[in-house]
VOGU-3710 file (C-alpha; in Angstrom, 3 decimals, decimal comma):
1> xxxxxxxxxx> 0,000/0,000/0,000  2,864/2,745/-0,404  1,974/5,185/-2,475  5,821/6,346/-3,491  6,170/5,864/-7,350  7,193/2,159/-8,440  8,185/2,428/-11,461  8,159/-1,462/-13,750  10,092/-2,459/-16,213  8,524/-2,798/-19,672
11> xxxxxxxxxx> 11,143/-3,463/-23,150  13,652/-2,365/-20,776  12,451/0,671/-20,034  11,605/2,384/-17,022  7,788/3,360/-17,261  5,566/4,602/-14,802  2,010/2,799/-14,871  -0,626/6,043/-14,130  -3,291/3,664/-14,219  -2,038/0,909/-11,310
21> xxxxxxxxxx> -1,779/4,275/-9,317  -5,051/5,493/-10,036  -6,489/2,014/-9,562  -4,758/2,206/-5,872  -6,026/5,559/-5,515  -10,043/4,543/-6,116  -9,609/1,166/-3,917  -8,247/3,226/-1,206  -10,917/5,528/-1,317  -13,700/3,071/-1,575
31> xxxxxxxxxx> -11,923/1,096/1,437  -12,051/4,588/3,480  -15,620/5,731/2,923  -16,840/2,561/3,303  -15,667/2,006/6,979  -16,521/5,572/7,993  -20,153/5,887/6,167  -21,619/2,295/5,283  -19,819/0,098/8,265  -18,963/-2,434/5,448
41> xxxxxxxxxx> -16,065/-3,536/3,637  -15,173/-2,904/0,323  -12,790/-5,518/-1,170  -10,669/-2,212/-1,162  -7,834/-4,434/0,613  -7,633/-7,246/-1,513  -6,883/-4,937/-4,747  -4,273/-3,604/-2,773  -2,735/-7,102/-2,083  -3,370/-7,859/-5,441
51> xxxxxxxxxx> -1,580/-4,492/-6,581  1,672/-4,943/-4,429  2,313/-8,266/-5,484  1,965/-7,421/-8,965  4,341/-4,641/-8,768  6,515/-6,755/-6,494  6,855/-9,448/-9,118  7,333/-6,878/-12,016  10,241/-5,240/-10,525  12,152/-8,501/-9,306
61> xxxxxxxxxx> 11,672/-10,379/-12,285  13,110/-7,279/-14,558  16,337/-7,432/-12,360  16,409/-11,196/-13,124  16,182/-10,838/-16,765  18,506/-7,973/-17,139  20,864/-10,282/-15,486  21,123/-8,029/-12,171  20,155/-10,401/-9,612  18,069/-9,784/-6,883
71> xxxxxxxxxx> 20,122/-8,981/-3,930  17,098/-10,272/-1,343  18,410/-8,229/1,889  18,738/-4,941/0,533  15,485/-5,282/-1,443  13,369/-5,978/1,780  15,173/-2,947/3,426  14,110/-0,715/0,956  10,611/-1,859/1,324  10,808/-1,486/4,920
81> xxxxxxxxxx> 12,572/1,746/5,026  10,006/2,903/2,357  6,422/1,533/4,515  7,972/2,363/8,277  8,205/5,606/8,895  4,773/6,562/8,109  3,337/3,621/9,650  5,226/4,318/13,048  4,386/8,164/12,888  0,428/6,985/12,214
91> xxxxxxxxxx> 0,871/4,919/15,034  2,141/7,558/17,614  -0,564/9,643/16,527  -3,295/6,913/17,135  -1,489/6,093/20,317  -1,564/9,852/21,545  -5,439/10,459/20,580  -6,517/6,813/22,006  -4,304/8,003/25,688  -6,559/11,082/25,940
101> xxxxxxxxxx> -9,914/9,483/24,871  -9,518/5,784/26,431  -9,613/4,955/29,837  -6,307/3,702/31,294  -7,967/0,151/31,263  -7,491/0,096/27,827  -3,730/1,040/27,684  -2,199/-2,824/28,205  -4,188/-3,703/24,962  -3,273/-0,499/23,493
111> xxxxxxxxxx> 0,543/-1,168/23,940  0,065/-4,851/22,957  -1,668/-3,785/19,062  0,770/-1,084/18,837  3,463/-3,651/19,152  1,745/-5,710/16,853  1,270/-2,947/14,350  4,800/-1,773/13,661  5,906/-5,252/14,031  3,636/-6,512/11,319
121> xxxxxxxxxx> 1,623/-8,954/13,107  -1,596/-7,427/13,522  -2,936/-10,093/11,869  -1,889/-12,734/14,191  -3,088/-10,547/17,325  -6,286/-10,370/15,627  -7,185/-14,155/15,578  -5,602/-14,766/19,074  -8,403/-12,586/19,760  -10,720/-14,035/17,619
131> xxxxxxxxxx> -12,264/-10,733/16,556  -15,194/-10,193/13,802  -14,538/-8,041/11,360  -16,745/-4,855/11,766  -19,105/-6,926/13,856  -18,014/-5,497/17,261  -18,709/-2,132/18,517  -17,124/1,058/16,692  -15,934/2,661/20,394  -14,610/-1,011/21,372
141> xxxxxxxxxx> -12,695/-2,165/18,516  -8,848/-1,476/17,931  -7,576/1,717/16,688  -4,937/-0,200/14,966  -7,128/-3,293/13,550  -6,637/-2,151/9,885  -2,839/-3,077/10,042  -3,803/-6,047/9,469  -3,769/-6,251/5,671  0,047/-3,910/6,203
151> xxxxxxxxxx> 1,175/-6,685/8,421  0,364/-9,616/5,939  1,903/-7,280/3,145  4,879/-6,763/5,069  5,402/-10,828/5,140  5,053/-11,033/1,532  7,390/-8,670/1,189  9,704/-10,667/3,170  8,361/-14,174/1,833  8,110/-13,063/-2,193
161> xxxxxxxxxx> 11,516/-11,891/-2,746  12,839/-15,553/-1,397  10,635/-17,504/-3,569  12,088/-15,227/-6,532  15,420/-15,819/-5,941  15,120/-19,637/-4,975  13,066/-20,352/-8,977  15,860/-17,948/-10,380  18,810/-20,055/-8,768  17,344/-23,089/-9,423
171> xxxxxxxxxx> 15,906/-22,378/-13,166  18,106/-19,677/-14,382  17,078/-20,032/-18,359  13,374/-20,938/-17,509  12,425/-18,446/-14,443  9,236/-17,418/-16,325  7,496/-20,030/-16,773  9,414/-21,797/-13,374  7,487/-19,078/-11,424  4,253/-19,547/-13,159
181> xxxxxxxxxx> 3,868/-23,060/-11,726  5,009/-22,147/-8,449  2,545/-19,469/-8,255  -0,126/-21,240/-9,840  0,542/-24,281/-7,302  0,075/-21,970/-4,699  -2,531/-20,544/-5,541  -5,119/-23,371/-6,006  -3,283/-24,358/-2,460  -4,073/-21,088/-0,733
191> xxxxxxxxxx> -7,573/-20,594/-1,565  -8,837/-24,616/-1,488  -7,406/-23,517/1,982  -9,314/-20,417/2,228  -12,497/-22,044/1,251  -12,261/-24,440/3,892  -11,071/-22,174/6,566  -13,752/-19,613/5,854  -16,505/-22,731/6,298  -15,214/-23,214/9,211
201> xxxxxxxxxx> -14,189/-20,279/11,132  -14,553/-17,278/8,970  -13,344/-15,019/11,382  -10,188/-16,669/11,782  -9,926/-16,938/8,245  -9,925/-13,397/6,759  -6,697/-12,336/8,917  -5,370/-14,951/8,184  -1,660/-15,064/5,974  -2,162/-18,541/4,340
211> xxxxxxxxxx> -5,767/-17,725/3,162  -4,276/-14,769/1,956  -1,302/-15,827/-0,305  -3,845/-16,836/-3,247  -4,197/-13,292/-3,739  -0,761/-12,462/-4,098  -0,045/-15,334/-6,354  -2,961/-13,976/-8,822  -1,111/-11,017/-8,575  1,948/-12,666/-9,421
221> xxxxxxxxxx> 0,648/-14,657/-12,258  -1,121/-11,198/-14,072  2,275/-9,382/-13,630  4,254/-12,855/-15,417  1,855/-13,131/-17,926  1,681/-9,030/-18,673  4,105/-8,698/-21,136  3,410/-11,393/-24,044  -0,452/-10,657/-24,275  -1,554/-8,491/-27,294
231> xxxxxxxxxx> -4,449/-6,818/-26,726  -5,852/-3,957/-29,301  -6,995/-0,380/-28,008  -10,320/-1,257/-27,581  -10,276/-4,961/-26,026  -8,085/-3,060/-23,332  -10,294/-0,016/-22,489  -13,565/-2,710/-22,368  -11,302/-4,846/-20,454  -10,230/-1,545/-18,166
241> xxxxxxxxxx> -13,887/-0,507/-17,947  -15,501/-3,744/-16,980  -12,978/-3,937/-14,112  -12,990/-1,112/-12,714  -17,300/-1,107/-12,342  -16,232/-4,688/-10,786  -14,566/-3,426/-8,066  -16,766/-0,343/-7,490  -19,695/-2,850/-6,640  -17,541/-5,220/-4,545
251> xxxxxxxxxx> -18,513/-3,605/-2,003  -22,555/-3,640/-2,269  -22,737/-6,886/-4,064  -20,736/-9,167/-1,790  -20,798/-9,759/1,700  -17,422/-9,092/1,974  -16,996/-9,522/5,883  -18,773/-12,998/5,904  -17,413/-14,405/3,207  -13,712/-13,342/2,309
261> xxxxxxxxxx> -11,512/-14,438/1,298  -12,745/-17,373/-0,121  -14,317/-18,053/-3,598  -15,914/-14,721/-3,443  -13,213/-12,605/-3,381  -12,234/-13,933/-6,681  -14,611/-10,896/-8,140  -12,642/-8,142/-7,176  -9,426/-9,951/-7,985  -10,374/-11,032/-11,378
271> xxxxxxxxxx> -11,741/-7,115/-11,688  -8,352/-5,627/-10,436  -6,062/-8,516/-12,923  -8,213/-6,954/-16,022  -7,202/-3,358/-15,503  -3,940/-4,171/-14,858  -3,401/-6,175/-17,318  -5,091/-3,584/-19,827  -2,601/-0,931/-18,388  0,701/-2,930/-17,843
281> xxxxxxxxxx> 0,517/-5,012/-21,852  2,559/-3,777/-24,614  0,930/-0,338/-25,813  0,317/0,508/-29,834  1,403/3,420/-31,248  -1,320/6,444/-30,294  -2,821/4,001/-27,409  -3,369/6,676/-24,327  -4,834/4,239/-21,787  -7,590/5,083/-19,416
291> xxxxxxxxxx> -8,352/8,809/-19,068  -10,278/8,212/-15,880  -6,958/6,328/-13,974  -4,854/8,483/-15,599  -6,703/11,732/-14,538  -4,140/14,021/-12,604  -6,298/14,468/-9,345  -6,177/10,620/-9,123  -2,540/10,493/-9,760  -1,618/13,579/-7,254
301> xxxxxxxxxx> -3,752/11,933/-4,591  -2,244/8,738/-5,029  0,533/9,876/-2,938  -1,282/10,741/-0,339  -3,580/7,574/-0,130  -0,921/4,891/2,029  -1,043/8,221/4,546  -4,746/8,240/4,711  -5,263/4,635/4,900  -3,256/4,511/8,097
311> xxxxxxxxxx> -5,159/7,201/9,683  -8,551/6,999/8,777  -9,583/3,714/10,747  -8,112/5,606/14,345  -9,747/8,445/13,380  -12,967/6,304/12,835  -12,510/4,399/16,348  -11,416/7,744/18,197  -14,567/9,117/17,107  -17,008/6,707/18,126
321> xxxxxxxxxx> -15,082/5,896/21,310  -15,646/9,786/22,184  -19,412/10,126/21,367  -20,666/7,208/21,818  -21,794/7,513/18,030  -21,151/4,116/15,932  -22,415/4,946/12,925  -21,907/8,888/11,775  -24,200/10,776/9,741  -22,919/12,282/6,235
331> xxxxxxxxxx> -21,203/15,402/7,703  -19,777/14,076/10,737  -17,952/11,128/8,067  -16,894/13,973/6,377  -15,837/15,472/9,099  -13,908/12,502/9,835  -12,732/12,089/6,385  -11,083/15,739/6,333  -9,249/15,197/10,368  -7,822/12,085/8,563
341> xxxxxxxxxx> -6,896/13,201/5,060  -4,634/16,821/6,892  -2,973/13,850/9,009  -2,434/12,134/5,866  -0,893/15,351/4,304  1,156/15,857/7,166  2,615/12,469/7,448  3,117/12,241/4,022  5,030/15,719/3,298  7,058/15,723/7,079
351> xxxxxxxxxx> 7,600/11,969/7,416  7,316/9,832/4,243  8,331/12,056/1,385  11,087/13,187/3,420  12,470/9,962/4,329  12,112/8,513/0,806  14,276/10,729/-0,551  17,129/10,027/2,511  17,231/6,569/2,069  17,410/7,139/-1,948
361> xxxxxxxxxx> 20,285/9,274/-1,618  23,505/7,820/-2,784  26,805/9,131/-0,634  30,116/9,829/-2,704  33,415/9,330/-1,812  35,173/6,788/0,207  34,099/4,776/2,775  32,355/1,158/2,734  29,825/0,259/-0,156  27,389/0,232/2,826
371> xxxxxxxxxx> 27,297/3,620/3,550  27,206/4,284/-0,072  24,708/2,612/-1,298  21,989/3,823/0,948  21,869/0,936/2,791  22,940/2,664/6,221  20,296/5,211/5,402  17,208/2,629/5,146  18,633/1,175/8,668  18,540/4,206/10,391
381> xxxxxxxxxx> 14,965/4,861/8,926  14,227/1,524/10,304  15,853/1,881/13,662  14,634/5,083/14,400  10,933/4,470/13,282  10,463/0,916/15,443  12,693/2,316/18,183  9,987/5,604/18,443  7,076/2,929/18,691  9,077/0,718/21,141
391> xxxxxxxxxx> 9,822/4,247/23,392  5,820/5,043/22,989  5,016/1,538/23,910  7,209/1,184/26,972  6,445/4,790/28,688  2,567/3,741/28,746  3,723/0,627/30,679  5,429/2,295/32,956  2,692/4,873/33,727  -0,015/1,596/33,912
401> xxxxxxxxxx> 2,562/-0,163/36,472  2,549/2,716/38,338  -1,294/3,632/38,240  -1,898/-0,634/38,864  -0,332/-0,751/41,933  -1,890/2,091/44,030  -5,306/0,862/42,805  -4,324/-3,164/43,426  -3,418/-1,371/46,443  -6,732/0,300/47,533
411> xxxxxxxxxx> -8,823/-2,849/46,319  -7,280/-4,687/49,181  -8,806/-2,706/51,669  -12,247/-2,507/50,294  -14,921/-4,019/52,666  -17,245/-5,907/49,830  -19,666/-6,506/52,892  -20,592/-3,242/52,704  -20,319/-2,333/48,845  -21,671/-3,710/45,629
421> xxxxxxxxxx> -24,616/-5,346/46,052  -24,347/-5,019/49,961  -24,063/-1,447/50,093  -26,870/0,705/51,633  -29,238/2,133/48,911  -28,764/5,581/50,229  -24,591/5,539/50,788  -22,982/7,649/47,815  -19,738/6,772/46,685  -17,533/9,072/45,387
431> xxxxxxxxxx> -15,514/6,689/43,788  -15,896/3,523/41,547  -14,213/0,454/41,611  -12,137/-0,894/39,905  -9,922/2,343/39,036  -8,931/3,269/35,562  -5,900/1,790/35,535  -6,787/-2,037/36,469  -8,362/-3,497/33,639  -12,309/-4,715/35,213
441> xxxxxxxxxx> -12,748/-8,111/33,768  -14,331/-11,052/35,004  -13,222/-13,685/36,898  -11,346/-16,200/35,551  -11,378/-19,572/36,684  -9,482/-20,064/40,023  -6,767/-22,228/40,419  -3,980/-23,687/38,435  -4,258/-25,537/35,305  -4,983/-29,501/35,791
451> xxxxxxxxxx> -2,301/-31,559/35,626  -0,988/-33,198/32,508  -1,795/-36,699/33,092  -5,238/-36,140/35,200  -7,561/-38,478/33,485  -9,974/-35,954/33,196  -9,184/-33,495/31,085  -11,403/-31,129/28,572  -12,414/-27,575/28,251  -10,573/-25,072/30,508
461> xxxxxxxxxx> -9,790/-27,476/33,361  -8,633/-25,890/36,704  -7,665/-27,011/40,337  -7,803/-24,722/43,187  -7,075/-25,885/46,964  -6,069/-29,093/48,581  -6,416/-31,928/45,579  -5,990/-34,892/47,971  -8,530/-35,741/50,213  -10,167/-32,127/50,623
471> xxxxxxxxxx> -12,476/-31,667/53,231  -14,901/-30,563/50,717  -14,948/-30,525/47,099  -16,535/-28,509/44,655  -16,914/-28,656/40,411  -17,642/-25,203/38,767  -18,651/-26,331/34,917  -20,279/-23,888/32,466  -19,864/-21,261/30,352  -17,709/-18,050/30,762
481> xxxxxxxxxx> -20,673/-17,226/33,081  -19,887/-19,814/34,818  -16,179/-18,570/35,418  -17,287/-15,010/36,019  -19,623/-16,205/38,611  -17,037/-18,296/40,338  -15,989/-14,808/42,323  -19,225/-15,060/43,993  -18,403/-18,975/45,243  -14,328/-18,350/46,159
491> xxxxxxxxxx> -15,196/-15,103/48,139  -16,030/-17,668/50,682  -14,322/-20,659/49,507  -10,625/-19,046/49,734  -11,281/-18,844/53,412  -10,921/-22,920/53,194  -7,492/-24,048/52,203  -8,542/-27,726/52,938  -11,161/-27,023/50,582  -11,064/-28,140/46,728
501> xxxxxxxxxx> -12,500/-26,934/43,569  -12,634/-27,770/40,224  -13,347/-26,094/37,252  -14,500/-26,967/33,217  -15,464/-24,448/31,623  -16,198/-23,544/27,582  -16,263/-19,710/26,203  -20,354/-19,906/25,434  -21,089/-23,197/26,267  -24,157/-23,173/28,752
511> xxxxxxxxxx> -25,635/-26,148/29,600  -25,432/-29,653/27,337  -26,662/-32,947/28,711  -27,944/-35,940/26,626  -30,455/-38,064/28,628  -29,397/-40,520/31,031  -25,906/-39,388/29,853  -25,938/-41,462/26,778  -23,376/-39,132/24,841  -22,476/-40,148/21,070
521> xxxxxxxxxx> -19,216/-41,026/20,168  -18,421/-37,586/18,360  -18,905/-35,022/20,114  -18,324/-30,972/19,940  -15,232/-29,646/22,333  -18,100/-27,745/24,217  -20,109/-31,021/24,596  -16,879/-33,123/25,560  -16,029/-30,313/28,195  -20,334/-31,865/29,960
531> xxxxxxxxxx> -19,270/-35,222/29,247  -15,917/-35,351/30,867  -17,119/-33,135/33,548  -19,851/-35,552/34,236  -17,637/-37,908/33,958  -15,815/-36,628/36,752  -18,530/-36,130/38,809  -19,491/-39,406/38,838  -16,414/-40,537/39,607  -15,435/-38,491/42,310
541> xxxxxxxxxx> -18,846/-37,537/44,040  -18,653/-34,122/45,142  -20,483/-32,095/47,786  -21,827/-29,160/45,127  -21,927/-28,648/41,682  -21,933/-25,358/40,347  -23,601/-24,081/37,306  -25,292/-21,272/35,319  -28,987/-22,907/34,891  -30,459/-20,572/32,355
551> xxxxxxxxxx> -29,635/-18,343/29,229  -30,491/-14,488/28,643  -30,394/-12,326/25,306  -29,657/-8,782/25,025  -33,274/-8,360/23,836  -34,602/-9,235/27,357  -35,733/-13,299/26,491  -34,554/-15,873/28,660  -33,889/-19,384/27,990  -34,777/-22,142/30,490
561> xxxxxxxxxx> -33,649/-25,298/30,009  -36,651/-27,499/30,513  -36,766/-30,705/31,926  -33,087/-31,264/30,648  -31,778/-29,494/33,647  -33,923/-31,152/36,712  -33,379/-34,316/34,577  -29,641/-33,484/35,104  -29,574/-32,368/38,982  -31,698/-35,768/39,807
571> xxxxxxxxxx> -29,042/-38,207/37,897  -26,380/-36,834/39,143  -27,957/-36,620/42,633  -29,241/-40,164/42,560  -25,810/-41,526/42,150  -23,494/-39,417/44,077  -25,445/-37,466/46,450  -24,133/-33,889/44,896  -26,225/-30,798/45,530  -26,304/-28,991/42,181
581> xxxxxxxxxx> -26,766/-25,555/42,478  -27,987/-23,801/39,284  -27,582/-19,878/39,292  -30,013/-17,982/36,600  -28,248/-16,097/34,321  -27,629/-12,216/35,062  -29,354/-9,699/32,195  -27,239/-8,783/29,609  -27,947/-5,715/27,014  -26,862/-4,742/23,335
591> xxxxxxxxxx> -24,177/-2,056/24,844  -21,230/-1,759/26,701  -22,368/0,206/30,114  -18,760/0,440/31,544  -17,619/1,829/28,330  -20,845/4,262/28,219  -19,754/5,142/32,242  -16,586/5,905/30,864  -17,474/8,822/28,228  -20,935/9,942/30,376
601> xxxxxxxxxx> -20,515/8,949/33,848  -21,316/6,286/36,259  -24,576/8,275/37,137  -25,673/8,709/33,904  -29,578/7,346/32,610  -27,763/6,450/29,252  -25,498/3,776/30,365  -27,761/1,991/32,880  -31,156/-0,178/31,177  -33,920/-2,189/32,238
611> xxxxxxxxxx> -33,911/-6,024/32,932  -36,979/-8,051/32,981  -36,487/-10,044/36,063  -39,951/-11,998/36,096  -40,856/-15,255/34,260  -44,344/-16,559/34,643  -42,137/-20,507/34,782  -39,616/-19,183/36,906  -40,703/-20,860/39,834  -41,888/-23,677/38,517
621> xxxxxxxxxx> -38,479/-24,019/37,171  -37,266/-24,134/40,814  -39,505/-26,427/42,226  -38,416/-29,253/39,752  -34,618/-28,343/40,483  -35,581/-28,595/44,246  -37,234/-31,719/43,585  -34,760/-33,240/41,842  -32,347/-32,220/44,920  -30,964/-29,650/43,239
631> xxxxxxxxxx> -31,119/-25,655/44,293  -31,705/-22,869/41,961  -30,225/-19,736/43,111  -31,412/-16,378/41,344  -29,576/-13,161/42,443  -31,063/-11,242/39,733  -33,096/-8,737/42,264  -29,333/-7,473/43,854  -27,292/-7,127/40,297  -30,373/-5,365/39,250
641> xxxxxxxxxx> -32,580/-3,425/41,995  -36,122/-2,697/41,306  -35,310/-4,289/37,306  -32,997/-1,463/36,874  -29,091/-2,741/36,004  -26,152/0,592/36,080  -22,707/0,548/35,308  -21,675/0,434/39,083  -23,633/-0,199/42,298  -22,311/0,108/46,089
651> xxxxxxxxxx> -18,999/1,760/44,583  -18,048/-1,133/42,505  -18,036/-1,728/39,063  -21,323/-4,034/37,905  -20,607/-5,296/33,979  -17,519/-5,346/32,797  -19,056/-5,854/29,391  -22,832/-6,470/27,760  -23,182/-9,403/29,808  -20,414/-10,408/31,702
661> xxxxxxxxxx> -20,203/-9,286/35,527  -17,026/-7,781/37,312  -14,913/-9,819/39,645  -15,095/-7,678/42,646  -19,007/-7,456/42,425  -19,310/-11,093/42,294  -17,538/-11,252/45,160  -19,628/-8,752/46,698  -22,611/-11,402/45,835  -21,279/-14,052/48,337
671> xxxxxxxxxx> -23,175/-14,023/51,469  -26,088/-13,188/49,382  -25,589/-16,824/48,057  -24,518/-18,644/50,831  -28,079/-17,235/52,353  -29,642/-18,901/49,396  -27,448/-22,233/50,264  -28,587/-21,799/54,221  -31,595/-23,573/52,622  -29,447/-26,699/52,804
681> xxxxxxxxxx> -28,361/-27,157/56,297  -25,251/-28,696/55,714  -23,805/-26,134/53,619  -22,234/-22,921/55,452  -23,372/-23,448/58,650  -21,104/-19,966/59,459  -21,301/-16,323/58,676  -19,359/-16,537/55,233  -18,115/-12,731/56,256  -16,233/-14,644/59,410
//
């Protein structure tokens, strides 16, 4: 995606293609409005991809036939030297607007993407954390999320030059048609794998590198192929034409973020390959090309368009995150457009223009080829640009560390028997916790992981306490509810080292039980993490089992789950003697509230909203868990009061996210619940606050 003149190689000749610019220039464009005005995506990105490896291919197979070689380390420097400076000066200036506008909870993940940006992994960072492309919220999602096409360009860059040199060593007379194969062979590779990745896990699949190398090959192949095709005047403006309208309806004809980039992204790649191949095939005499990608306001603004696509996706996020506003009207996406497009100018004519020219500059005199060649110059542009990012990166850690610790420090004096859900009605807080500076999660599941050779394995399997012959044991299995409401048990467990608990739980994977726990041989990972948790059960009988015992949606429904569940409590209870104890889900909403608390306040009516905390089968529901010998527990009327759920209550944080609740309140929830276990006798028999 640099927009610095590449000039190809065509009868020998240096030539400037005005139409591959222009062509970068409109996909760049429709790739920016887009994102800010339509919330879609384009297929913007994947010309692009299929742009740099055509150009890549052109210029390294014109130093192999004129017999110059491609020297592979120099040639990635040059790229690098040539994409890093702008990228790390986009990146300080995303870093510096997200500081002012994001809460400090944010700055860990902040350092961690900015890390990932300049070091061109975005990509990767983006499946670890299995994010959906333009599905999550505008305010919530990375300021740095669009490097990830730059960070799977920037391992062609390093990957393409290799392959290049390896066919020309190894066929020195035949590299032509050597490299047609190889690309051919992987493409048909990369996208049989794309297909099947994006079946399976499309999320995964569109950051990911191997999906993605189809798309380079094409671009690969059009660029080898370029040069013997003879193609009249008009067969190349129809051809030119035709393309171009292809990838201006990418965008509203394909579902571009469901479905790339699989089989349908073959549209805007087969669009892109005609008008390059129009523009890039041996011209006739009086044969102009296309006036359109040729215009001069394309061509000027083509070196401004690398600029603005690294700043137009922070300015996006930055704007949402500081009004709340996910989806601007046409004037405030203009307004966005213009912020992003003067930071574009700026970078471009103070950073990137600049720095071009250093590292092209040739030194005379003496003195080693190194520092001649402009070799020493691309290093320092390099060096300097990752070491900027790195300096960024490290003082916001240092300011977190600092900011962490005196808040760790206060929450371990807070009395929770007094706040969150215990506090007086009346009692104002001036503060909330957690602070700014700790992030406010969930709980995660207590404990250490299970050992290696426990029989029982599946799921997210955790120990916590005295393994051997505990005084009492307990089995948390469930759902990431499940996990965050674990708080609520070890509040009172931790205060029993002989105690033991295990945990199995599944991101999303509520309750699952086949009757009479006849399971079939195949089963999903969430339905093996039920089986081999009833498995253990069974086999080591404990005291309680703990569980969430009903679903909610964000549109106020709520799932029970029939006779399944009681069916459940009363096998396991027949053969072991285990109390289950079912908790009913907590409400959950379409927003963020802690994020809302953050931009209007803890006290404000926009970030709190209404739960329905009736069901006309709700206690019917209990009695058949009771009579199974089972409990169901529902806590509902203290995470909620009078139906009405806020961002904090009793000083402490409430939701951490649309659904999930923080630690510290469900810790606050504790003797609340064991009150609701004093209904079994032989279950806390003392004040859990002793």
């Amino acid at each position: 995606m640099t927009s610095v003149r590449e000039p190809v190689k065509t009868g020998g000749a240096q030539q400037y293609i005005a139409e591959i610019q222009g062509l970068r220039t409109v996909a760049l464009l429709m790739v920016a409005t887009f994102h800010i005005w339509f919330g879609r995506v384009s297929g913007g990105v994947d010309v692009f991809l299929l742009i740099s490896a055509y150009l890549l291919t052109r210029s390294l197979m014109t130093a192999v036939e004129q017999r110059r070689g491609v020297r592979v380390i120099p040639f990635i420097l040059r790229k690098f030297a040539r994409l890093l400076p702008a990228a790390a000066a986009a990146t300080l200036l995303a870093l510096g607007g997200a500081l002012l506008l994001l809460s400090q909870r944010h700055w860990e993940d902040l350092a961690q993407q900015a890390f990932a940006a300049i070091s061109y992994t975005m990509n990767f960072w983006l499946q670890g954390n299995a994010v959906d492309y333009l599905a999550q919220a505008r305010s919530t999602a990375s300021v740095f999320q669009h490097f990830w096409s730059l960070s799977i360009q920037g391992q062609m860059f390093i990957l393409w030059p290799i392959i290049h040199v390896v066919v020309a060593l190894l066929f020195r007379d035949r590299v032509r048609r050597a490299l047609l194969i190889v690309f051919a062979t992987i493409f048909v590779a990369s996208l049989t794998w794309s297909v099947i990745s994006v079946a399976q896990n499309q999320q995964l699949a569109y950051f990911d590198t191997w999906g993605r190398l189809w798309e380079f090959a094409a671009g690969s192949i059009f660029a080898l192929i370029a040069p013997s095709l003879r193609l009249s005047s008009r067969i190349k403006q129809l051809m030119t034409w035709v393309g171009l309208a292809a990838v201006l309806a990418t965008g509203w004809l394909l579902p571009v973020e469901s479905a790339f980039p699989g089989l349908a992204a073959l549209w805007p790649v087969v669009a892109a390959g005609l008008v390059l191949l129009a523009a890039d095939s041996p011209r006739q005499e009086g044969d102009r090309g296309n006036a359109l990608l040729r215009h001069p306001v394309l061509e000027r603004s083509g070196s401004y368009m690398y600029a603005l696509y690294l700043t137009h996706w922070p300015a996006l996020v930055l704007f949402a995150a500081a009004t709340g506003i996910e989806r601007p009207n046409p004037l405030q996406g203009l307004g966005i457009l213009v912020v992003s497009g003067l930071a574009s100018v700026l970078i471009y004519h103070f950073v990137e223009f600049p720095v071009s020219r250093f590292t092209r500059r040739n030194r005379r005199g003496g003195g080693p080829a190194l520092l001649r060649s402009g070799t020493a110059q691309q290093l320092i542009a390099i060096v300097v640009s990752v070491a900027l990012v790195l300096g960024a990166i490290a003082g916001i850690r240092a300011a977190l560390d600092r900011a962490t610790d005196e808040q760790a420090a206060e929450g371990s004096s807070l009395d929770l028997a007094s706040m969150g859900a215990n506090a007086d009605p009346d009692q104002v807080f001036e503060t909330v916790y957690p602070g700014e500076a700790l992030t406010a999660s969930f709980a995660q599941e207590p404990g250490e992981a299970c050992a290696d050779d426990d029989p029982y394995l599946a799921g997210i399997c955790r120990d916590w306490g005295q393994v051997e012959s505990p005084e009492r044991s307990i089995v948390i299995v469930g759902s990431s509810h499940s996990a965050a409401m674990s708080a609520t048990l070890m509040e009172t467990i931790e205060q029993h080292p002989t105690w033991h608990v295990r945990t199995y739980t599944s991101p999303g994977c509520y309750f699952h039980w086949p009757e009479d726990n006849a399971w079939p041989e195949d089963v999903s990972a969430c339905s093996n993490t039920w089986k081999v948790a009833n498995d253990y059960i069974l086999a080591t009988s404990p005291d309680m089992v703990f569980t969430i015992a009903s679903l909610t949606h964000t549109d106020g429904s709520e799932d029970l789950f029939g006779g399944s569940f009681p069916g459940w409590v009363s096998f396991l209870h027949e053969r072991t003697g285990t109390l289950v104890v079912g908790l009913r889900d907590n409400p959950r909403t379409d927003f963020d509230p802690l994020e809302c608390a953050g931009r209007e306040g803890f006290d404000s009516a926009a970030c709190a909203f209404d739960a329905e905390l009736q069901r006309p089968d709700l206690d019917g529901y209990a009695s058949q868990i009771a009579d199974a010998g089972g409990l169901f527990v529902d806590l509902n009327d203290h995470i909620c009061p009078d139906g009405r759920c806020t961002p904090a209550l009793g000083g402490i944080v409430t939701y951490v996210d649309n659904s999930h609740l923080g630690e510290h309140f469900a810790r606050s929830l504790a003797g609340l619940f064991s009150a609701e276990l004093h209904r079994d006798a032989q279950w806390y028999p003392a004040d859990p606050w002793s």
